[in-house]
PDB file of N, CA, C and O in Angstrom:
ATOM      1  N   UNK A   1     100.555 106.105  89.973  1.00  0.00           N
ATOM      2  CA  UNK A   1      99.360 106.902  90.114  1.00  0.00           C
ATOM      3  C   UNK A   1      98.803 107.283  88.744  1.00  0.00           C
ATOM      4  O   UNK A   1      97.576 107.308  88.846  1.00  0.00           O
ATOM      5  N   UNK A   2      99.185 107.584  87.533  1.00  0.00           N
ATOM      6  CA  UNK A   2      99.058 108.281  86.319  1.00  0.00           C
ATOM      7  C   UNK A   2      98.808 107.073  85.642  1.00  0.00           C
ATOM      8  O   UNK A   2      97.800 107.084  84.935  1.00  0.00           O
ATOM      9  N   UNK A   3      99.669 105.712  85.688  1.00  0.00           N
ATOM     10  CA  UNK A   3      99.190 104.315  85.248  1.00  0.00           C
ATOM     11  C   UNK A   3      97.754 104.228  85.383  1.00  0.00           C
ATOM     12  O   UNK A   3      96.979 104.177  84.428  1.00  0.00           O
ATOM     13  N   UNK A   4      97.312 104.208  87.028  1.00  0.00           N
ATOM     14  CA  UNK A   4      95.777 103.580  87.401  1.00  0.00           C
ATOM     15  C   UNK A   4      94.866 104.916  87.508  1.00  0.00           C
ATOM     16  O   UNK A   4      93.905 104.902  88.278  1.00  0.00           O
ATOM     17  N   UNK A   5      95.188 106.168  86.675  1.00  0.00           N
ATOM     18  CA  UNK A   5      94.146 107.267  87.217  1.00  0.00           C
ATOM     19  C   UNK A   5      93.123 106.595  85.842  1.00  0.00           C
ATOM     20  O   UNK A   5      92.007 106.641  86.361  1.00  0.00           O
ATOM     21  N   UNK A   6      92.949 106.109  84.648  1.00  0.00           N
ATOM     22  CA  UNK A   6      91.746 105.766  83.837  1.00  0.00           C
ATOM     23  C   UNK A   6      91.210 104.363  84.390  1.00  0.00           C
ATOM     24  O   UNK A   6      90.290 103.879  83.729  1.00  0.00           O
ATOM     25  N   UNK A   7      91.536 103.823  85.220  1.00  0.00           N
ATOM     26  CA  UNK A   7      90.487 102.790  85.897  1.00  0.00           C
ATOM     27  C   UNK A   7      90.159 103.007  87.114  1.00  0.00           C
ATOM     28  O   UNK A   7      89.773 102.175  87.935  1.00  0.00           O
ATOM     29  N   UNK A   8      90.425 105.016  87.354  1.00  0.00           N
ATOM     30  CA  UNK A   8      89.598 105.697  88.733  1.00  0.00           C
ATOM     31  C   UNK A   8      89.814 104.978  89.724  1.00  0.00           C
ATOM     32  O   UNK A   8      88.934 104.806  90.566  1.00  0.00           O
ATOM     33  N   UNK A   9      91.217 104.326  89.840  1.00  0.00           N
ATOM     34  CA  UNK A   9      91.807 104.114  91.088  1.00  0.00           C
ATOM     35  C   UNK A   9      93.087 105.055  91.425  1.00  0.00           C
ATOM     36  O   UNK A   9      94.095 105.218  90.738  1.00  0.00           O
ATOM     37  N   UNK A  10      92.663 105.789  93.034  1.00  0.00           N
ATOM     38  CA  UNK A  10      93.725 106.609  93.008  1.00  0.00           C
ATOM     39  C   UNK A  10      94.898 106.384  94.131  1.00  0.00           C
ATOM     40  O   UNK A  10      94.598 106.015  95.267  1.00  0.00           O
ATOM     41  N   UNK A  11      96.033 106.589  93.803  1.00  0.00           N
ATOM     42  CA  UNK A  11      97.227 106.150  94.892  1.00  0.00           C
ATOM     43  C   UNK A  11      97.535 107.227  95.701  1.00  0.00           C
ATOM     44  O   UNK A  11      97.629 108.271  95.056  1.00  0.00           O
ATOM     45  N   UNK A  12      97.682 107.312  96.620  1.00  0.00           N
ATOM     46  CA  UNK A  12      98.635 108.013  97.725  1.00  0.00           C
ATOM     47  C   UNK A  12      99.537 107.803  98.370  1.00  0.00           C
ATOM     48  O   UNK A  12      99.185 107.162  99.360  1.00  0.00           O
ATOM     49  N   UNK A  13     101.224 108.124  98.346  1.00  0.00           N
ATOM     50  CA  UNK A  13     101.884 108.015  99.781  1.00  0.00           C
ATOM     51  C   UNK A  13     101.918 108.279 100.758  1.00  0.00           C
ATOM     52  O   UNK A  13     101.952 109.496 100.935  1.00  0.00           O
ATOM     53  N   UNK A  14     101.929 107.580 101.764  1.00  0.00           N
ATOM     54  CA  UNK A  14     102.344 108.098 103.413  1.00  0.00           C
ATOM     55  C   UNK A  14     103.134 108.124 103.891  1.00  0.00           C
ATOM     56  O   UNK A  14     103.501 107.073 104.418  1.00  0.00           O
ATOM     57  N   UNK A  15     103.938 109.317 104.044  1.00  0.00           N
ATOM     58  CA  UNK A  15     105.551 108.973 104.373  1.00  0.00           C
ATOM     59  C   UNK A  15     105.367 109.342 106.158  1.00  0.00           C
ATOM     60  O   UNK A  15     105.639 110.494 106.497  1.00  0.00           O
ATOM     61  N   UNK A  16     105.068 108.691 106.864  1.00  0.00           N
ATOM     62  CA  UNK A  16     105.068 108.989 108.229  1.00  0.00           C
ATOM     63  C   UNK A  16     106.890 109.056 109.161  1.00  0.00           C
ATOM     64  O   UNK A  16     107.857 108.309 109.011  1.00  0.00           O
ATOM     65  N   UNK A  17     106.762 109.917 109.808  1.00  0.00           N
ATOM     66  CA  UNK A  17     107.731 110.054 110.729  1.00  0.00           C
ATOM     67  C   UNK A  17     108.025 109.070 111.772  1.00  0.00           C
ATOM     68  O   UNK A  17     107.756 107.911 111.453  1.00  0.00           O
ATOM     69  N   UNK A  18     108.487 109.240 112.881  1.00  0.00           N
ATOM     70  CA  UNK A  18     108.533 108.170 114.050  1.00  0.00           C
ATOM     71  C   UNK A  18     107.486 107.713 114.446  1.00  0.00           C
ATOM     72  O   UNK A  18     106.774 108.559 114.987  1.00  0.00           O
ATOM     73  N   UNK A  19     106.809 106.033 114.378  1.00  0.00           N
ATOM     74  CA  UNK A  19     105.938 105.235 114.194  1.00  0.00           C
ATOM     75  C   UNK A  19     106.274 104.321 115.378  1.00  0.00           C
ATOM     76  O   UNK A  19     107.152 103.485 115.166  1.00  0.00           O
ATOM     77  N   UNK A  20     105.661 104.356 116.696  1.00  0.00           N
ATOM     78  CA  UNK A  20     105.506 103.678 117.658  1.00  0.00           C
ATOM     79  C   UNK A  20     104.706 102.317 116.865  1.00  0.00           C
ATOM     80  O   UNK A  20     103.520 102.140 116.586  1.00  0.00           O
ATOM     81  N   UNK A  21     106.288 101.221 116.589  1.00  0.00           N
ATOM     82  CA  UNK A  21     105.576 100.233 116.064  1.00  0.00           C
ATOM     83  C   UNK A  21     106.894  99.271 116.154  1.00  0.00           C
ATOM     84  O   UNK A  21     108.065  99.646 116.227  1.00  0.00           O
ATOM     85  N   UNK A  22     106.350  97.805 116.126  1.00  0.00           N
ATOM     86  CA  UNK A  22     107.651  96.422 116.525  1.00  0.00           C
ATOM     87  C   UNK A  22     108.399  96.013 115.405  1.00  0.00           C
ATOM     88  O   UNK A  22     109.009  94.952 115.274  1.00  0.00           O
ATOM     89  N   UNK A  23     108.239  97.514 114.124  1.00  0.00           N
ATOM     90  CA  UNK A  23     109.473  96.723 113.282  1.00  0.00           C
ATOM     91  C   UNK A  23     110.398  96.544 113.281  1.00  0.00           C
ATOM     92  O   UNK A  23     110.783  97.479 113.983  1.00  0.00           O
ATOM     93  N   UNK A  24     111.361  95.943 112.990  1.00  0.00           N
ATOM     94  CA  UNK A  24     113.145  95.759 113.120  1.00  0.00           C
ATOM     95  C   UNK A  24     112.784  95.256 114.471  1.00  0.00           C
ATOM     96  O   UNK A  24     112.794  96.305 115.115  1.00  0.00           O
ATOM     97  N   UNK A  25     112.478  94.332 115.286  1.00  0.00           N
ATOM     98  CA  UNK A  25     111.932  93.940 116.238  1.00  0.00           C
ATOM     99  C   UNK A  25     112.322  94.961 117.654  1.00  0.00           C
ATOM    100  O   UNK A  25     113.088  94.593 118.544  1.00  0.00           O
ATOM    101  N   UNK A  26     111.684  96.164 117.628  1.00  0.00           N
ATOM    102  CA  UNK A  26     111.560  97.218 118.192  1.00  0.00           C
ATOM    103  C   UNK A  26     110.359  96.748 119.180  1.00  0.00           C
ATOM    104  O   UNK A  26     109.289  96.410 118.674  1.00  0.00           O
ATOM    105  N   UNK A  27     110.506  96.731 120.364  1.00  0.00           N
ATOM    106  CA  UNK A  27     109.868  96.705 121.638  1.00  0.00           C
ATOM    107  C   UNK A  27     109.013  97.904 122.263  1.00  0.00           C
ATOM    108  O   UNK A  27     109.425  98.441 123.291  1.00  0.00           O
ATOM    109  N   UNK A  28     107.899  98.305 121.695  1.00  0.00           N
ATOM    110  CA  UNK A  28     106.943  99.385 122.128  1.00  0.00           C
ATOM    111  C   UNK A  28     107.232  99.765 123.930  1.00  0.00           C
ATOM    112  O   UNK A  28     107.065  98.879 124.768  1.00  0.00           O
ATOM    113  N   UNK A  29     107.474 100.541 124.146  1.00  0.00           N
ATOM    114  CA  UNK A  29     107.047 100.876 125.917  1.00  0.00           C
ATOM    115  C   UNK A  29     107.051 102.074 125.453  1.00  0.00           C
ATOM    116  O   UNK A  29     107.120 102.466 124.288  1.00  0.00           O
ATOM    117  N   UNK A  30     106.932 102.956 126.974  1.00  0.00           N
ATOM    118  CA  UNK A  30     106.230 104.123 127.393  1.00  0.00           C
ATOM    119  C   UNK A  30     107.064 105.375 126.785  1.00  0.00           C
ATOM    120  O   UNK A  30     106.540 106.487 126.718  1.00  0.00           O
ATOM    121  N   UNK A  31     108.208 105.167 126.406  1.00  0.00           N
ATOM    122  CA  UNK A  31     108.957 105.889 125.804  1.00  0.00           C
ATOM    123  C   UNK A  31     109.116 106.612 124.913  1.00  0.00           C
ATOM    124  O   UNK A  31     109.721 107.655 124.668  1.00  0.00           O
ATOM    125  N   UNK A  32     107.793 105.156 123.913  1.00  0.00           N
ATOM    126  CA  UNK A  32     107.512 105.560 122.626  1.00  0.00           C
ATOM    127  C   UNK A  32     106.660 106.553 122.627  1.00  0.00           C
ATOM    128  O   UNK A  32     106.587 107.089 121.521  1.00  0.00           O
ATOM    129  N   UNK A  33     105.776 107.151 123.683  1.00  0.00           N
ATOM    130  CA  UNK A  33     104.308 107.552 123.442  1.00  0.00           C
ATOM    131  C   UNK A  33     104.442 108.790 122.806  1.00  0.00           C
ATOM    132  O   UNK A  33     103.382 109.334 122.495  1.00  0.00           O
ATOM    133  N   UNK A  34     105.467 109.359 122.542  1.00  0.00           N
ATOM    134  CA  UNK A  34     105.647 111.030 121.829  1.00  0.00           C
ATOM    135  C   UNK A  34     105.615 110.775 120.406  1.00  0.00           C
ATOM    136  O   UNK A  34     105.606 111.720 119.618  1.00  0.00           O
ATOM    137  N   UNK A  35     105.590 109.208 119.896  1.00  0.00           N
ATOM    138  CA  UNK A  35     105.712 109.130 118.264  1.00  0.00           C
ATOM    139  C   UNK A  35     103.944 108.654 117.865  1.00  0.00           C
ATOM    140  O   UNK A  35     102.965 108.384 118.560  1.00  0.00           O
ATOM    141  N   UNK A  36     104.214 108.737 116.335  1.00  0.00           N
ATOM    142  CA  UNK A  36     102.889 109.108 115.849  1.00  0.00           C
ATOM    143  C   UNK A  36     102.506 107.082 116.411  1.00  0.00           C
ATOM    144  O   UNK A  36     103.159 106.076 116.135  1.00  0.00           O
ATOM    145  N   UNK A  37     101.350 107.216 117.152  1.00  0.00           N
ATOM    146  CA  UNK A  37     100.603 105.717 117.119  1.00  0.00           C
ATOM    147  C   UNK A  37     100.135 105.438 115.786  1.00  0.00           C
ATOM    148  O   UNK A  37      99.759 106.258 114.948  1.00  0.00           O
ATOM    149  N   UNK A  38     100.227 103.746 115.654  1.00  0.00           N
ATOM    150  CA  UNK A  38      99.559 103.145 114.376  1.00  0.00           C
ATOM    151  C   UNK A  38      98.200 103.373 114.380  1.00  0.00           C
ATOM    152  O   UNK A  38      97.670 103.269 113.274  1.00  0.00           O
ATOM    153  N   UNK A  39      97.499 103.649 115.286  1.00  0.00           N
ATOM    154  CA  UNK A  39      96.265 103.866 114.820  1.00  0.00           C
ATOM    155  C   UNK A  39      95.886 105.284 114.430  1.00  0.00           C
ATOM    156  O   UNK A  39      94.708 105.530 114.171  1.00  0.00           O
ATOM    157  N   UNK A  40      96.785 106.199 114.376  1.00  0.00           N
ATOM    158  CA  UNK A  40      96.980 107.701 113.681  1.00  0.00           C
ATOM    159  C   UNK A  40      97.159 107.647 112.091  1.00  0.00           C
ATOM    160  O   UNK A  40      96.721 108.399 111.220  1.00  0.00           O
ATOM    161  N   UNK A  41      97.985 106.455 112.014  1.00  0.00           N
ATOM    162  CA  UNK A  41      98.142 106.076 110.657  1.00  0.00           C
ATOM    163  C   UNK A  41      96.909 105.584 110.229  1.00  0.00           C
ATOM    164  O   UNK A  41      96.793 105.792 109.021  1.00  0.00           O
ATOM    165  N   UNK A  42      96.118 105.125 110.618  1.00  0.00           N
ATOM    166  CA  UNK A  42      94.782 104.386 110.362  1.00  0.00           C
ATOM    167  C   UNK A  42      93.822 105.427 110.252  1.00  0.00           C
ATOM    168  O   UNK A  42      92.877 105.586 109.480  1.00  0.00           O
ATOM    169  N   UNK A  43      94.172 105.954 110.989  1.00  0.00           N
ATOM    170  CA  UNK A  43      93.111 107.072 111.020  1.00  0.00           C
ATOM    171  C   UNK A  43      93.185 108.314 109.857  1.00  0.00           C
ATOM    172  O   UNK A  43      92.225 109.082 109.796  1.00  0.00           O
ATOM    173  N   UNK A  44      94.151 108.469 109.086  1.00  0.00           N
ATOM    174  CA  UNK A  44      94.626 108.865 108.065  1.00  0.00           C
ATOM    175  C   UNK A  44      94.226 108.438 106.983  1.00  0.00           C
ATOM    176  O   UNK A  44      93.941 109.075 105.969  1.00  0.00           O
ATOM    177  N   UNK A  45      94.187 107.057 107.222  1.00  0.00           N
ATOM    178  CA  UNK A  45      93.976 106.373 105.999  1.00  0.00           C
ATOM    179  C   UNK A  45      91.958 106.328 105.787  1.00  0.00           C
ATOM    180  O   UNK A  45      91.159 106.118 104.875  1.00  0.00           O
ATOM    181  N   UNK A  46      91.926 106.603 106.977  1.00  0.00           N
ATOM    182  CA  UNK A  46      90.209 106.485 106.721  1.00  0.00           C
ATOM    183  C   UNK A  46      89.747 107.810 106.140  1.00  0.00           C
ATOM    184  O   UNK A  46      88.785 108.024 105.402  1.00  0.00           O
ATOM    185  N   UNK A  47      90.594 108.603 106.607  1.00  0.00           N
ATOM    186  CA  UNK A  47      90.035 110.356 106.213  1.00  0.00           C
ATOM    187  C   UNK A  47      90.985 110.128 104.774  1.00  0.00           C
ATOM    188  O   UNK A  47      90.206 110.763 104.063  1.00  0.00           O
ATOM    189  N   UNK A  48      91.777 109.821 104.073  1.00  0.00           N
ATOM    190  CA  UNK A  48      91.959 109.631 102.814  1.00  0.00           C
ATOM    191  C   UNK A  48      90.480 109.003 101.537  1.00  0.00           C
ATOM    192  O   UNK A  48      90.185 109.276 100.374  1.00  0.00           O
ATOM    193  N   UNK A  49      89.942 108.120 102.562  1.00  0.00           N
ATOM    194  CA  UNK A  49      88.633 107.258 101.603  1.00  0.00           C
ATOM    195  C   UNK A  49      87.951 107.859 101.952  1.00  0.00           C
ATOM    196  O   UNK A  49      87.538 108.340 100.897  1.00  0.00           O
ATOM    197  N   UNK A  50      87.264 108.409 102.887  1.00  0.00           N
ATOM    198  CA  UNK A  50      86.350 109.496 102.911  1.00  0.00           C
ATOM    199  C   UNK A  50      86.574 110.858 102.263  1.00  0.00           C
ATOM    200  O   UNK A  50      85.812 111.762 102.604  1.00  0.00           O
ATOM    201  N   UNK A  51      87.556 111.118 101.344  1.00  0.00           N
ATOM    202  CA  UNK A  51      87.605 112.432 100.813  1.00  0.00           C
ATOM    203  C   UNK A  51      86.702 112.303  99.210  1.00  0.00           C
ATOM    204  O   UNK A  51      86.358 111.405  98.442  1.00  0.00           O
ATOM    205  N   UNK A  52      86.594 113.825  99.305  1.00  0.00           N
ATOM    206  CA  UNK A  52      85.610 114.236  97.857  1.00  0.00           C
ATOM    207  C   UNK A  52      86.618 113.194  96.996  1.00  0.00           C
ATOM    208  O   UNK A  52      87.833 113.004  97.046  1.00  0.00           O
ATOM    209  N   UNK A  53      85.475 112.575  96.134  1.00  0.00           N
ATOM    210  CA  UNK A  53      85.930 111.923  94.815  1.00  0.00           C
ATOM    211  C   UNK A  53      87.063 112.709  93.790  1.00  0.00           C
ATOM    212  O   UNK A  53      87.932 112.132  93.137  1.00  0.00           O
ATOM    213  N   UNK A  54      86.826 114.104  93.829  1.00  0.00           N
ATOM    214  CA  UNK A  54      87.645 115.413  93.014  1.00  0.00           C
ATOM    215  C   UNK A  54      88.774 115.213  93.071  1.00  0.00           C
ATOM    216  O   UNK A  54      89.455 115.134  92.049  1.00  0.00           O
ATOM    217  N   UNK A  55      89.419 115.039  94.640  1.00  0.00           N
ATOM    218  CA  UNK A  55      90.415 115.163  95.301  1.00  0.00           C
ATOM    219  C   UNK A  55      91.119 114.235  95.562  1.00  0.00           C
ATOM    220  O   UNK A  55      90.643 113.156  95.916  1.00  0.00           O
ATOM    221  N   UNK A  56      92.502 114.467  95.436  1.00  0.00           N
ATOM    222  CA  UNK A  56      93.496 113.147  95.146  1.00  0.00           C
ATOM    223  C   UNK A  56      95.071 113.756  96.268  1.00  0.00           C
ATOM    224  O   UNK A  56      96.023 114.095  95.567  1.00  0.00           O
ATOM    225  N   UNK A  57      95.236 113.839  97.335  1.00  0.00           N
ATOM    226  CA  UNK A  57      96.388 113.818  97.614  1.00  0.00           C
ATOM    227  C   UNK A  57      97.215 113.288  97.596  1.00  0.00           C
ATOM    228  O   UNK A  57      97.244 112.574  98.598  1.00  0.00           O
ATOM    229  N   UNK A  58      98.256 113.127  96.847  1.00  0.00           N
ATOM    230  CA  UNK A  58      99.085 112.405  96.110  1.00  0.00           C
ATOM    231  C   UNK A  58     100.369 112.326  97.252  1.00  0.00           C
ATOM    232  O   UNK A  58     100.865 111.248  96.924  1.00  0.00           O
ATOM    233  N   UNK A  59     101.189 112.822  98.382  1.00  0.00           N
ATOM    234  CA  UNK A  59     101.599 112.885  99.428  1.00  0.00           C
ATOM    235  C   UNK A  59     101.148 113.258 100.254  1.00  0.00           C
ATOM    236  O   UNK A  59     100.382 114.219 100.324  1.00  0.00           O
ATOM    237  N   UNK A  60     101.732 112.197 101.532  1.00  0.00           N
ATOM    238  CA  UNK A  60     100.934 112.948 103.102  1.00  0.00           C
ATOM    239  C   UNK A  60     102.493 112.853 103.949  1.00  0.00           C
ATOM    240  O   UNK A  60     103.056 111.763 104.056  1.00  0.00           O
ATOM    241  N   UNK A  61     102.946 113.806 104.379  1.00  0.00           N
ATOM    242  CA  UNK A  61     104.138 113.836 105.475  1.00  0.00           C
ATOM    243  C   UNK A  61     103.681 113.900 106.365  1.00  0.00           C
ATOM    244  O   UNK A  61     102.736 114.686 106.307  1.00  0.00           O
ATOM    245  N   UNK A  62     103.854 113.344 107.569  1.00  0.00           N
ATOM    246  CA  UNK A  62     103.498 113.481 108.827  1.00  0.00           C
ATOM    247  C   UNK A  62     104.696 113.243 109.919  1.00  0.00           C
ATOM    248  O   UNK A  62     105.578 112.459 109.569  1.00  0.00           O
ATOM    249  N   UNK A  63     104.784 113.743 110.982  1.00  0.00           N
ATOM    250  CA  UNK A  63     105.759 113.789 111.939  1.00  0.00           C
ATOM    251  C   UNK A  63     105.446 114.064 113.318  1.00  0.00           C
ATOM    252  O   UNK A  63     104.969 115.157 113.623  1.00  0.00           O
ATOM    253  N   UNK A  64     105.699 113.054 114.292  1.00  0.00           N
ATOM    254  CA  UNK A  64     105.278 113.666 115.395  1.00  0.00           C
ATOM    255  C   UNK A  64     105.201 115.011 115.797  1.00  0.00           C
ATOM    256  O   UNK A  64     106.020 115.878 115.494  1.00  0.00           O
ATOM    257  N   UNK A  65     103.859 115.212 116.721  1.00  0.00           N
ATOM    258  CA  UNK A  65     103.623 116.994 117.144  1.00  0.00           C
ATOM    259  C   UNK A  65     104.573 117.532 118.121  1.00  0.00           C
ATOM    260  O   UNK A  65     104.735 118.715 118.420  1.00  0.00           O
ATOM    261  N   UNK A  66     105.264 116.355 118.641  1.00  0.00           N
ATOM    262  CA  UNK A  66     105.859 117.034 120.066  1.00  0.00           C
ATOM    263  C   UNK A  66     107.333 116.381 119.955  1.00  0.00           C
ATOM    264  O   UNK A  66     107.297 115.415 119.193  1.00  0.00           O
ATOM    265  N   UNK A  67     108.763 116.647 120.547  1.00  0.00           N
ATOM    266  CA  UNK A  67     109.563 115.947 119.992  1.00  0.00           C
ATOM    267  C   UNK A  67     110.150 115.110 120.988  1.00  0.00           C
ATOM    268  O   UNK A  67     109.911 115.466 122.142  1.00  0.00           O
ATOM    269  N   UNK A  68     110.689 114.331 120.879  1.00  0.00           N
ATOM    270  CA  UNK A  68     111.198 113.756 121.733  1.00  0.00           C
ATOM    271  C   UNK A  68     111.752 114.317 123.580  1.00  0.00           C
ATOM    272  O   UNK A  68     112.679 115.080 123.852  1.00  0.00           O
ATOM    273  N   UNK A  69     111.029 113.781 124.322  1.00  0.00           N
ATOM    274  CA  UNK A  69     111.523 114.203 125.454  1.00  0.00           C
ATOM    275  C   UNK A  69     111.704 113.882 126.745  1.00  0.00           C
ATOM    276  O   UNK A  69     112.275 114.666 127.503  1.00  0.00           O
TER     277      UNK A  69
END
């Protein structure tokens, strides 16, 4: 991040929590629906590029709202 802040490109991590998603070849069903959907992650990422130019959040934690049940 401190490398690319003078060519006004800025980095962020997303450290997301439980991710209803087929990695480690993980099989999505109905089970999953209490974890954060990939398109939550997407949707994150759009409200990241739409933020004031000023502003740089440099971490985002996120974790499902509800817990397993």
């Amino acid at each position: 991040m401190i490398d690319l802040r003078k060519y006004n490109i800025k980095v962020s991590t997303i450290m997301p929590g439980s991710v209803a998603t087929n990695f480690n070849d993980h099989e999505v069903t109905e089970k999953d629906a209490w974890k954060i959907q990939p398109e939550d992650i997407g949707h994150l990422v759009l409200d990241l590029l739409k933020m004031n130019p000023r502003t740089l959040p440099s971490k985002i934690e996120v974790r499902p709202s509800k817990p397993n049940s």
